[in-house]
TIZASE-959584 format. One record per residue: residue number from 1; residue in three letters; y, z, x of N, C-alpha, C in turn. Coordinates in steps of 0.05 Angstrom, whole numbers. Layout:
BEGIN
SITE  resi  resn     n_v     n_w     n_u    ca_v    ca_w    ca_u     c_v     c_w     c_u
SITE   NUM   ALA       Y       Z       X       Y       Z       X       Y       Z       X
...
This chain:
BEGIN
SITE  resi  resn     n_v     n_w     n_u    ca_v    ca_w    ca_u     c_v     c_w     c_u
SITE     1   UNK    -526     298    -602    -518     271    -597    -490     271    -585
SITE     2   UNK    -479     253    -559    -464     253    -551    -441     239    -572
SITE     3   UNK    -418     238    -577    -399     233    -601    -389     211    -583
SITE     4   UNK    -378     197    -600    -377     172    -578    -341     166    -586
SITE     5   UNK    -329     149    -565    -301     163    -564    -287     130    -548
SITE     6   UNK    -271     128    -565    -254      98    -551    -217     107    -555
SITE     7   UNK    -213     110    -533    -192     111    -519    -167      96    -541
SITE     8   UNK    -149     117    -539    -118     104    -543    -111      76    -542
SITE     9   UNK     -86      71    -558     -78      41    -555     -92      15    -577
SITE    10   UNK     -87      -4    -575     -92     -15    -588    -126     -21    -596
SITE    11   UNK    -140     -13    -578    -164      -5    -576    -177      16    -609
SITE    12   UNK    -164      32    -598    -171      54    -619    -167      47    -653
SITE    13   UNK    -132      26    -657    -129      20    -680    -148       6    -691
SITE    14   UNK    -160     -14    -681    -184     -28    -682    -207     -20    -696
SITE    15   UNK    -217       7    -678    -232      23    -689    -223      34    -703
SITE    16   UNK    -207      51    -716    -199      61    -741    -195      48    -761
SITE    17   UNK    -190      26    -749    -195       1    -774    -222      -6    -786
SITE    18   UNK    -238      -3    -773    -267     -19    -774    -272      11    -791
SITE    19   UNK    -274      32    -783    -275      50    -794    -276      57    -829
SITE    20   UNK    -245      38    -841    -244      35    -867    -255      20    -877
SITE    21   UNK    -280      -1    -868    -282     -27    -876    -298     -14    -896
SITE    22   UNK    -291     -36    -923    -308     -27    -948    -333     -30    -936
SITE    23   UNK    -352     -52    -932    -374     -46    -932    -377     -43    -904
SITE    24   UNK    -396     -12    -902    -392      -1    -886    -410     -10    -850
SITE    25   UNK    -435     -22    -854    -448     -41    -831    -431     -61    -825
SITE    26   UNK    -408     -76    -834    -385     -88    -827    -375     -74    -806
SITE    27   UNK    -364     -52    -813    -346     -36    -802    -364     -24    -779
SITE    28   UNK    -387      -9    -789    -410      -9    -754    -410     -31    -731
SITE    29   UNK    -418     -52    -744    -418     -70    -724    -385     -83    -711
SITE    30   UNK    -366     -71    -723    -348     -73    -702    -334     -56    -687
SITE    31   UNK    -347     -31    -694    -342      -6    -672    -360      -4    -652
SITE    32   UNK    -381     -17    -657    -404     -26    -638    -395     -38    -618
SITE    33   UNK    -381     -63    -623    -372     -80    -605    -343     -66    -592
SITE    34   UNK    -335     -51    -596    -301     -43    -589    -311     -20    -572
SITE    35   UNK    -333      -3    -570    -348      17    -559    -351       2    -535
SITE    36   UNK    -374     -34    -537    -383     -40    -514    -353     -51    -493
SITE    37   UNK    -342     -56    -513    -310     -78    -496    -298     -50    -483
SITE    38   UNK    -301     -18    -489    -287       4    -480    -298       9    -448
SITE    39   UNK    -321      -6    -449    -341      15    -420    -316       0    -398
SITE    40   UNK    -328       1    -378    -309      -6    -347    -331     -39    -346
SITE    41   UNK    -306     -56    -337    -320     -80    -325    -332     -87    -307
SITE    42   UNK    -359     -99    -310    -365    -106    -278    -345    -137    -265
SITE    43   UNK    -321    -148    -280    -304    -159    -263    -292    -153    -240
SITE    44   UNK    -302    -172    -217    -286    -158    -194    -262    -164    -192
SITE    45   UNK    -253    -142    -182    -223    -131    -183    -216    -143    -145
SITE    46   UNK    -236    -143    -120    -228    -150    -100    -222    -178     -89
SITE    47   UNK    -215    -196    -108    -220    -219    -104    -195    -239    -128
SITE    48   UNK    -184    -253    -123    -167    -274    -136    -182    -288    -148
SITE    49   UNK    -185    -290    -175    -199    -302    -196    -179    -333    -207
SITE    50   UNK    -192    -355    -199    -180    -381    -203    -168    -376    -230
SITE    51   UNK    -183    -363    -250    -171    -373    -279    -137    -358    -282
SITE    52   UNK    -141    -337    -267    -115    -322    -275     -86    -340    -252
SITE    53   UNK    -101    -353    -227     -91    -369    -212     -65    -386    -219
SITE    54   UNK     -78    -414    -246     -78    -426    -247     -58    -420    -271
SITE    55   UNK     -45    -404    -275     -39    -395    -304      -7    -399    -301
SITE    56   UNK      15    -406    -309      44    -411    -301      58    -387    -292
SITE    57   UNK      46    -361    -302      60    -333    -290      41    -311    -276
SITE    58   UNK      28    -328    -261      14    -314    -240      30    -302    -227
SITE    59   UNK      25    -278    -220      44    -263    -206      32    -249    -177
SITE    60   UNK      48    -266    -154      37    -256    -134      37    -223    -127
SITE    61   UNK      57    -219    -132      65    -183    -124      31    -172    -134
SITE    62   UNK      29    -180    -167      10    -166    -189     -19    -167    -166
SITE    63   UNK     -17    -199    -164     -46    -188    -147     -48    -181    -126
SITE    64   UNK     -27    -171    -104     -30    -164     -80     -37    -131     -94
SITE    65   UNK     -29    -122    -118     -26     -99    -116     -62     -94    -130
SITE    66   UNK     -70    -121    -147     -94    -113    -154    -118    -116    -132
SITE    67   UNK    -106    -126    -110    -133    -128     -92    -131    -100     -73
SITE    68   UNK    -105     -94     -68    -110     -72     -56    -121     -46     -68
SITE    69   UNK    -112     -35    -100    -116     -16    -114    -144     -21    -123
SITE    70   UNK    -157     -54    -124    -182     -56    -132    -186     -49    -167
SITE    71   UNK    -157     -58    -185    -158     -46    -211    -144     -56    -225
SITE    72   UNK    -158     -61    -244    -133     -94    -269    -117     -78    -283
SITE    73   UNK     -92     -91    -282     -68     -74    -296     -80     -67    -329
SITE    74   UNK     -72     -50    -349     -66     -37    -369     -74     -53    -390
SITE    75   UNK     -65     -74    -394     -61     -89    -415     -80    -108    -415
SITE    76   UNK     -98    -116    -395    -119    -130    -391    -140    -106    -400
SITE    77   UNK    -142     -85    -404    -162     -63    -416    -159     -69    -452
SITE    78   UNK    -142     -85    -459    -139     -77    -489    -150     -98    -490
SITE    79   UNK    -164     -96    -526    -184    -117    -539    -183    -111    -569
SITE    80   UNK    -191    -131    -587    -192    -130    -622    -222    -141    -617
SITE    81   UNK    -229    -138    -638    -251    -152    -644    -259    -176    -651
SITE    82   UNK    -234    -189    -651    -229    -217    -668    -233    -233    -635
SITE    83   UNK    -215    -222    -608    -215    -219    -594    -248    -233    -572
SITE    84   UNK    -259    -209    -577    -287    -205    -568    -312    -227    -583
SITE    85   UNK    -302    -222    -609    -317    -245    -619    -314    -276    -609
SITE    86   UNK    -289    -277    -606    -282    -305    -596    -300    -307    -565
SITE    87   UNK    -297    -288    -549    -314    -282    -525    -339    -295    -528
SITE    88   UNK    -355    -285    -548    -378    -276    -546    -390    -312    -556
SITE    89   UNK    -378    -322    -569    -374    -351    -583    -371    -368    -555
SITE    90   UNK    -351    -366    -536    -358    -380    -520    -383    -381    -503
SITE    91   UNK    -384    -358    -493    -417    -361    -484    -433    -371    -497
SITE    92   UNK    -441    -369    -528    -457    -384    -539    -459    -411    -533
SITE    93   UNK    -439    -418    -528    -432    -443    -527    -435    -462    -501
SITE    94   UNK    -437    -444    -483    -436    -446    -447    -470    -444    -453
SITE    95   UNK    -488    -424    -463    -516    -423    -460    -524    -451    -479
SITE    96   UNK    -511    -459    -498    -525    -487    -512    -530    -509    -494
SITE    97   UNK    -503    -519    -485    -497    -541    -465    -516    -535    -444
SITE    98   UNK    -517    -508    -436    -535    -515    -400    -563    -513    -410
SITE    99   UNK    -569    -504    -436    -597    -502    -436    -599    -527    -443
SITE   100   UNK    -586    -551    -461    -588    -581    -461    -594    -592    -427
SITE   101   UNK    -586    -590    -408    -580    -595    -387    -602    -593    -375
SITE   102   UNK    -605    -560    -371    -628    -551    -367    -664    -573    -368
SITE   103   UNK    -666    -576    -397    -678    -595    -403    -688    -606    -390
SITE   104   UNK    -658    -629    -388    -661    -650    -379    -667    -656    -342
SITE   105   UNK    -662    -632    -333    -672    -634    -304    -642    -636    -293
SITE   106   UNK    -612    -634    -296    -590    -648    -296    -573    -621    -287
SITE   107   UNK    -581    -596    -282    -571    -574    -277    -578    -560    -257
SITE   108   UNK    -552    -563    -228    -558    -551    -209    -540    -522    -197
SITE   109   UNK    -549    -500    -189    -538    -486    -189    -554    -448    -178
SITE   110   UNK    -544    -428    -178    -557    -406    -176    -575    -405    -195
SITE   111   UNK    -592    -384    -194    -618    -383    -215    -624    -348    -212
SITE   112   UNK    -625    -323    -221    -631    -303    -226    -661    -300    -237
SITE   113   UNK    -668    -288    -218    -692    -279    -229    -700    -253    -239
SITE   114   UNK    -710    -248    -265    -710    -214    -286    -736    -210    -269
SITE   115   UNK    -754    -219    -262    -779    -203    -247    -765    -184    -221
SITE   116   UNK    -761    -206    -200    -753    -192    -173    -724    -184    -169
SITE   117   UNK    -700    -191    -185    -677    -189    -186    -668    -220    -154
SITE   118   UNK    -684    -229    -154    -667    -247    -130    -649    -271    -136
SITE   119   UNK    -627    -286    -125    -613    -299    -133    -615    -325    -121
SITE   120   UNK    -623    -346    -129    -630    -378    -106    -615    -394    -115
SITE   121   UNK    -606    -416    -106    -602    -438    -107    -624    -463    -124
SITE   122   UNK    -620    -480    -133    -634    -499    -140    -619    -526    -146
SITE   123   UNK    -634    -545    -146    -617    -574    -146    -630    -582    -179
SITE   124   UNK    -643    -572    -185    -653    -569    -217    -669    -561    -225
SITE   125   UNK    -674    -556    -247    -691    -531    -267    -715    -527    -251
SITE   126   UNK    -717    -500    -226    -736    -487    -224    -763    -490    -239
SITE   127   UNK    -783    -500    -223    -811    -492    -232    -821    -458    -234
SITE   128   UNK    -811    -449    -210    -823    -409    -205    -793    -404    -184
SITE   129   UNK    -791    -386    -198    -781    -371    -176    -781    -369    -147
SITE   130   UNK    -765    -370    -121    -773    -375     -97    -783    -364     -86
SITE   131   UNK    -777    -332     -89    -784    -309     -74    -812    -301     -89
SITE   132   UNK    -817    -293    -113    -829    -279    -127    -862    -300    -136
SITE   133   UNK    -847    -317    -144    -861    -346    -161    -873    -342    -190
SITE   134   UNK    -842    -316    -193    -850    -318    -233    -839    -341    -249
SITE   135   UNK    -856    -341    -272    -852    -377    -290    -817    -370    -291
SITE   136   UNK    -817    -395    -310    -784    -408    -316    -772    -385    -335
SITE   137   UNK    -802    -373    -346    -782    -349    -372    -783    -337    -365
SITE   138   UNK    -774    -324    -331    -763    -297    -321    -734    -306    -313
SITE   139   UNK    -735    -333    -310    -704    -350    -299    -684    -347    -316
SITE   140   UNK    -665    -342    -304    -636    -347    -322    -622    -369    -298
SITE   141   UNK    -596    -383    -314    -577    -396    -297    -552    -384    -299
SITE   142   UNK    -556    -376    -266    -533    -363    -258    -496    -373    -244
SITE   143   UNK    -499    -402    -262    -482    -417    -260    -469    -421    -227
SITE   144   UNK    -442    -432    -221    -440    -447    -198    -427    -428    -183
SITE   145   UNK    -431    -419    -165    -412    -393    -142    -395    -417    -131
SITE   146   UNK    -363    -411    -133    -340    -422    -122    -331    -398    -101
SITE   147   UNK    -335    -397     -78    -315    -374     -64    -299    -383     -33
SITE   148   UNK    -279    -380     -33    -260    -378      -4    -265    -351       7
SITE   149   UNK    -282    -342      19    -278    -313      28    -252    -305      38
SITE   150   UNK    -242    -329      63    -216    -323      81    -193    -318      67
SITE   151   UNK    -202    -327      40    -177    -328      28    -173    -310       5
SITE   152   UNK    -199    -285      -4    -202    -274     -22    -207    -287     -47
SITE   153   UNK    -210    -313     -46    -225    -321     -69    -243    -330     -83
SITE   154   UNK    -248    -313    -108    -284    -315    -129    -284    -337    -153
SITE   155   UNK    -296    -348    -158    -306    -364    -184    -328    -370    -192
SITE   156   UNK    -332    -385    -217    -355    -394    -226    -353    -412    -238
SITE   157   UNK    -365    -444    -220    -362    -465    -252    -388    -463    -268
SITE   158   UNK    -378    -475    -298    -405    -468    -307    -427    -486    -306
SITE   159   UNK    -426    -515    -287    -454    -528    -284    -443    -544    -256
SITE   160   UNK    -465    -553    -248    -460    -581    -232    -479    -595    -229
SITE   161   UNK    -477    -621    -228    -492    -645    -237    -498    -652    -196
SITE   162   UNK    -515    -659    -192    -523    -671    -170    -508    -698    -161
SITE   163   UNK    -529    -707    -192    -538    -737    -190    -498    -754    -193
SITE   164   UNK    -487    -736    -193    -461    -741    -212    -433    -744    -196
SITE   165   UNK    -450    -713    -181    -428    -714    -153    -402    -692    -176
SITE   166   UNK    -414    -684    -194    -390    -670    -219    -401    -645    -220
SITE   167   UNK    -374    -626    -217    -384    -600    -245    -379    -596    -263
SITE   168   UNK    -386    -584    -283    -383    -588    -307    -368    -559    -318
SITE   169   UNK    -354    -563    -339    -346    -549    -350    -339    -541    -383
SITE   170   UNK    -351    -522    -387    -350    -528    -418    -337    -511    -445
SITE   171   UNK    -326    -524    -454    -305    -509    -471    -303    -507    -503
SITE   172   UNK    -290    -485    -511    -281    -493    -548    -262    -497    -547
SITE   173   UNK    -254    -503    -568    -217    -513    -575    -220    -505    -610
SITE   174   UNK    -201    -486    -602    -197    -472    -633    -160    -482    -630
SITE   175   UNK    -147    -484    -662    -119    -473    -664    -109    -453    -648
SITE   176   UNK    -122    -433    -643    -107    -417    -629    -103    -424    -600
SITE   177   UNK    -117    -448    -587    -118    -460    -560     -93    -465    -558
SITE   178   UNK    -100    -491    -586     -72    -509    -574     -50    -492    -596
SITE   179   UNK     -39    -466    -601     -20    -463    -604     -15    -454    -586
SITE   180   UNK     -31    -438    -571     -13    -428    -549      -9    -447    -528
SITE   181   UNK     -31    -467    -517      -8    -487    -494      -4    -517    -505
SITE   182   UNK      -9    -522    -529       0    -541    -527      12    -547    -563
SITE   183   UNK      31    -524    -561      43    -527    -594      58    -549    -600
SITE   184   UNK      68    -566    -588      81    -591    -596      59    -608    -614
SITE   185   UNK      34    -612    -595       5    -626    -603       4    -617    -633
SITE   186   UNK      -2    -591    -636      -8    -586    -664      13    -586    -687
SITE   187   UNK      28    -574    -673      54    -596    -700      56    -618    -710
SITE   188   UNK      52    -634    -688      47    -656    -699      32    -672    -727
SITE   189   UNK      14    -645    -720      -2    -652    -745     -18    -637    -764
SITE   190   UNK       8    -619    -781      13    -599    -790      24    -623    -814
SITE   191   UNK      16    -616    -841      25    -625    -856      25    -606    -890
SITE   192   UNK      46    -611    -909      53    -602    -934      23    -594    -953
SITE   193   UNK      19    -582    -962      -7    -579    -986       2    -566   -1001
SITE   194   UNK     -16    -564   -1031     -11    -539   -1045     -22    -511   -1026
SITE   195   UNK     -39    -514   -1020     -42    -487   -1006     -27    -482    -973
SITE   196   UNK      -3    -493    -985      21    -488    -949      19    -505    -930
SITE   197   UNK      31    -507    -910      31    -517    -888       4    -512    -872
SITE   198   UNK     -16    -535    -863     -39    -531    -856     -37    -561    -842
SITE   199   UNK     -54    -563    -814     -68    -569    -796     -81    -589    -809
SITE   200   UNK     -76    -623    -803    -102    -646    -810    -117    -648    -785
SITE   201   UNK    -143    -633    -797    -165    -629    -771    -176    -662    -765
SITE   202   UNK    -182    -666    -784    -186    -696    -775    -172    -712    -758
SITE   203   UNK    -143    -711    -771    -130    -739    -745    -122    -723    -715
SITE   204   UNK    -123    -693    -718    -113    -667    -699    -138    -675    -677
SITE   205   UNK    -168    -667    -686    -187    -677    -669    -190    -710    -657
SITE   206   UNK    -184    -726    -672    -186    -759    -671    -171    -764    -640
SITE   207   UNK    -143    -749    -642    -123    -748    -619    -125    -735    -599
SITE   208   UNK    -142    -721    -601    -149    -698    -579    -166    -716    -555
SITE   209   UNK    -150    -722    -538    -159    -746    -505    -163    -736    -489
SITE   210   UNK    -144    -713    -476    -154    -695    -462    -155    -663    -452
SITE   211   UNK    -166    -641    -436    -173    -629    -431    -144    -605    -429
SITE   212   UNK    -149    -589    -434    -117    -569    -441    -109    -573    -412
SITE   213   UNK     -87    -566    -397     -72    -564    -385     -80    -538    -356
SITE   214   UNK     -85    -520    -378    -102    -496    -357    -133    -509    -351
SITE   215   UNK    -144    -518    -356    -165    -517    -352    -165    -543    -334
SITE   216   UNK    -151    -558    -333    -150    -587    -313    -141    -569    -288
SITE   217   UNK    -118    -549    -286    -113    -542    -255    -134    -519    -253
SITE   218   UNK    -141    -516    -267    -173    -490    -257    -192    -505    -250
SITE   219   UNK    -195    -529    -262    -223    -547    -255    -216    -556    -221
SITE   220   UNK    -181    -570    -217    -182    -578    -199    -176    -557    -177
SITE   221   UNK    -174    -529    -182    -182    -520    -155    -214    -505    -155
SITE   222   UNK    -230    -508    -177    -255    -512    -176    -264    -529    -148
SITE   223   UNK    -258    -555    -145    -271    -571    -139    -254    -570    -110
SITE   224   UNK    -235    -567    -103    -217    -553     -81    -243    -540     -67
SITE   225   UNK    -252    -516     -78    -263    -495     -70    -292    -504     -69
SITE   226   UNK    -306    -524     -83    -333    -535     -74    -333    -554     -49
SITE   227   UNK    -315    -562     -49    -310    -590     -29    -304    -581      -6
SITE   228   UNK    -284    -553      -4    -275    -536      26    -285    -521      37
SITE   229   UNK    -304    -507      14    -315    -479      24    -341    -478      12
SITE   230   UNK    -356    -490     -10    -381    -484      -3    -402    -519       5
SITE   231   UNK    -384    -535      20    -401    -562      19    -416    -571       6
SITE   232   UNK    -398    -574     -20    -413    -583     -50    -395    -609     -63
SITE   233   UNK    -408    -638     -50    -389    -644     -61    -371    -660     -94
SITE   234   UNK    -357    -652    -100    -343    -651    -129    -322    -670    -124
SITE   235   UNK    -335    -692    -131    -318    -713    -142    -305    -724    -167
SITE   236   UNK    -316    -706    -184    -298    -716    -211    -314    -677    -226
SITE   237   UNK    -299    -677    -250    -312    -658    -263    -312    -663    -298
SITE   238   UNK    -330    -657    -310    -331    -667    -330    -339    -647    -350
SITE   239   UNK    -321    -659    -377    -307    -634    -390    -326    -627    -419
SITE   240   UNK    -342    -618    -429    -359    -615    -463    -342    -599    -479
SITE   241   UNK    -326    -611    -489    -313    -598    -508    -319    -592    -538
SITE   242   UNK    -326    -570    -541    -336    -568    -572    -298    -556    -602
SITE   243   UNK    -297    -568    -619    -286    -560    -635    -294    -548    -661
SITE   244   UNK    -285    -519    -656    -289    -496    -681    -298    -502    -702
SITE   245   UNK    -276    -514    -712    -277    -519    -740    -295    -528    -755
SITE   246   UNK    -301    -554    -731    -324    -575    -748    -342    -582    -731
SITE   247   UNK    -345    -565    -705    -368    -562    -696    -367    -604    -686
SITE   248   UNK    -351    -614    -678    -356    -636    -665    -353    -636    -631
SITE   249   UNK    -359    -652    -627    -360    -646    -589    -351    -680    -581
SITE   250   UNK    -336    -676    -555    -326    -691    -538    -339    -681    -507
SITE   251   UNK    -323    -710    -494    -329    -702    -466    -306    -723    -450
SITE   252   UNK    -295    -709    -435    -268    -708    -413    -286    -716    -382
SITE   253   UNK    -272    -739    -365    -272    -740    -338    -255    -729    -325
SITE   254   UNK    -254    -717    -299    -225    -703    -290    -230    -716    -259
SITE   255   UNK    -215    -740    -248    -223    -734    -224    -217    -719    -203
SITE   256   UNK    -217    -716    -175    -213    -694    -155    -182    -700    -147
SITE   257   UNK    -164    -692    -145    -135    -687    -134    -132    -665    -129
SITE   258   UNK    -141    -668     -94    -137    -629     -79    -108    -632     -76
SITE   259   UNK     -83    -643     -93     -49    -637     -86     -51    -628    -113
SITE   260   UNK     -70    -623    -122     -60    -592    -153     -57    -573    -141
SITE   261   UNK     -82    -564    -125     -86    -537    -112     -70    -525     -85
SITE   262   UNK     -65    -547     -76     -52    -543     -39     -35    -512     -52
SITE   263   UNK      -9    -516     -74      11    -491     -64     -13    -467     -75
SITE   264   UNK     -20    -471     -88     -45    -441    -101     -55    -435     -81
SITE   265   UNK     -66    -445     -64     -86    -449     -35     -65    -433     -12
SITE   266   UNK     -36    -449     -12     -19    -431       5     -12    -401     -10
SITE   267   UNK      -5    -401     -36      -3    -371     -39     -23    -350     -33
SITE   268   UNK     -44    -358     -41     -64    -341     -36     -73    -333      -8
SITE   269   UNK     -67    -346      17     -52    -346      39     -39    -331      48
SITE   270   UNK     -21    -328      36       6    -308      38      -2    -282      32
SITE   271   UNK     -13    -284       2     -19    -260     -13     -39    -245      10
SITE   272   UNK     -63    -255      27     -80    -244      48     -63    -234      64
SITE   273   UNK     -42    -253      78     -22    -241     104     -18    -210      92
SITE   274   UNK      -4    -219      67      13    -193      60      -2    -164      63
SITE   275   UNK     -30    -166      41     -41    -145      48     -54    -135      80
SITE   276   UNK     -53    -154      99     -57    -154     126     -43    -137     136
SITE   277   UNK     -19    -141     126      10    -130     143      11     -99     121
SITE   278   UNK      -4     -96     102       8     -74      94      35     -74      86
SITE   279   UNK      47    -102      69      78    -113      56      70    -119      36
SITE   280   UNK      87    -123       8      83    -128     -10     100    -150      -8
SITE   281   UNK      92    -173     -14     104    -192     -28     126    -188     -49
SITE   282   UNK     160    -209     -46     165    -209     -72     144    -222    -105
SITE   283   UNK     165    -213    -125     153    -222    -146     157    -253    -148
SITE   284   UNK     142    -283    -151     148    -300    -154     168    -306    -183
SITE   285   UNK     164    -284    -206     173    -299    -226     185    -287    -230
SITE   286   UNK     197    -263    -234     229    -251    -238     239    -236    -207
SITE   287   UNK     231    -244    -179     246    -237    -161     242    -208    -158
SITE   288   UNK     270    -201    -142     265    -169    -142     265    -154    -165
SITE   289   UNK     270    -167    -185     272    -137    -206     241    -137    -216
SITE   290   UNK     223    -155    -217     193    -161    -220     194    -168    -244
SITE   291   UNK     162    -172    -254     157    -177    -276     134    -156    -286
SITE   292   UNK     126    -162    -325     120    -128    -325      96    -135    -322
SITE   293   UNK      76    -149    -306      60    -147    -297      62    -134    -269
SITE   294   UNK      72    -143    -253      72    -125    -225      88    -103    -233
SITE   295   UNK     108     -94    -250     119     -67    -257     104     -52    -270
SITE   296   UNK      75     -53    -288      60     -45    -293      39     -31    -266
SITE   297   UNK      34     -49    -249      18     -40    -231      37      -7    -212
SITE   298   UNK      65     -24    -217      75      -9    -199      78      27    -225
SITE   299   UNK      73      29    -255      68      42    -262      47      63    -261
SITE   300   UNK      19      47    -258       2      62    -249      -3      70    -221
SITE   301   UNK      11      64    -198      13      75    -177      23      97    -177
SITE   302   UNK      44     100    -196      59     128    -192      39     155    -214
């Protein structure tokens, strides 16, 4: 039997952790998963990915250096399990919503087929396959292709509505969302108990109006990129938001404002010149001395 082997770093603590777990199929099934999160990604590495885009310390230098080396810095390789699980929860969550959709005839988009491997288009739920004409249970939905080629850039929304003129997008919202972008929000409503300082999910969800902050400028150069480059048109996008805790769901309008995207649109621009020219771009967010994202890249070069 080949011994099976996960790499240094925070990776490995993980697994040596799972390792101690008293009961021991606990502890299997999360070296299981830390094994699968170890293999190499099929994320492409040649292409500017909107989500990392849209993020406040995008770093131009980082991805001139990842499209040319074709390889995600260091720290994007590390993972927990807590991590992965959260992963694995959103998809669940992305396959509920579109298979509701699905249904309903309301879901347009790529379609994969497991018989012939071919990839089509459809304006809603496939009867057969196009090429092949196997039933609907060889179909998967292969959600919405967003790409600028000229400009090196890939995405995926996860639905679009026809009849709607919308794509859709669909999300969780755990504590850990809004601590990290929007910790003012949750303070707010953080209050005294015997068991400590704890979160009123009730009035916390009640107030919750709209859509996080990242995900409004990812949606709107979503729709940038349907409207410019694949003649799809996205006039509003609309948001299913499910919450963790208590498992309740909302839903967000976003309409189209291509003046989110214009400077993202020009960097990514630049970022093409640059690797054209064989120049690296400065760092946008700490200048010449960089940031340790592009000083990372510039570690594994050497």
């Amino acid at each position: 039997m080949v011994p099976r082997v996960v790499k240094g770093g925070p990776r490995l603590t993980e697994y040596l952790n799972a390792a101690k777990a008293v009961e021991p199929l606990y502890g299997d099934v999360q070296k299981h998963v830390l094994e699968k999160a170890g293999k190499p990604s099929d994320r492409r590495q040649d292409i500017l990915h909107p989500s990392e885009m849209v993020k406040a310390d995008w770093c131009h230098l980082a991805a001139f250096h990842r499209l040319r080396l074709q390889v995600e810095p260091a720290e994007k390789r590390t993972t927990t399990f807590t991590r992965e699980n959260i992963f694995e929860e959103g998809h669940r969550t992305h396959s509920k919503w579109q298979a509701w959709l699905k249904e309903m005839g309301r879901l347009a988009g790529d379609w994969k087929c497991w018989y012939c491997g071919d990839v089509f288009w459809n304006d809603t739920t496939p009867a057969e396959c196009h090429t092949c004409g196997a039933p609907p249970s060889c179909l998967e939905y292969a959600e919405v292709p967003l790409n600028a080629d000229p400009l090196r850039i890939g995405g995926k929304a996860d639905g679009y509505s026809p009849e709607d003129n919308a794509l859709i997008e669909i999300k969780t919202l755990g504590l850990g969302s809004l601590r990290f972008e929007r910790p003012e929000f949750l303070e707010r409503y953080v209050v005294d108990t015997e068991h400590g300082r704890v979160p009123d999910l009730t009035r916390l969800w009640r107030d919750f109006r709209r859509p996080l902050p990242t995900a409004v400028r990812q949606t709107q150069l979503y729709m940038y990129l349907a409207n410019h480059f694949e003649d799809l048109p996205a006039e509003r996008t609309v948001f299913f938001y499910d919450f963790k805790p208590t498992q309740e769901t909302k839903s967000f309008t976003v309409n189209y404002d291509e003046s989110f995207s214009e400077p993202l649109i020009e960097a990514a621009a630049a970022i093409v010149d640059c690797l054209q020219a064989d120049t690296p771009p400065f760092c946008n967010i700490n200048g010449r001395a960089g940031c340790a994202v592009c000083l990372e890249f510039e570690e594994q070069k050497k």
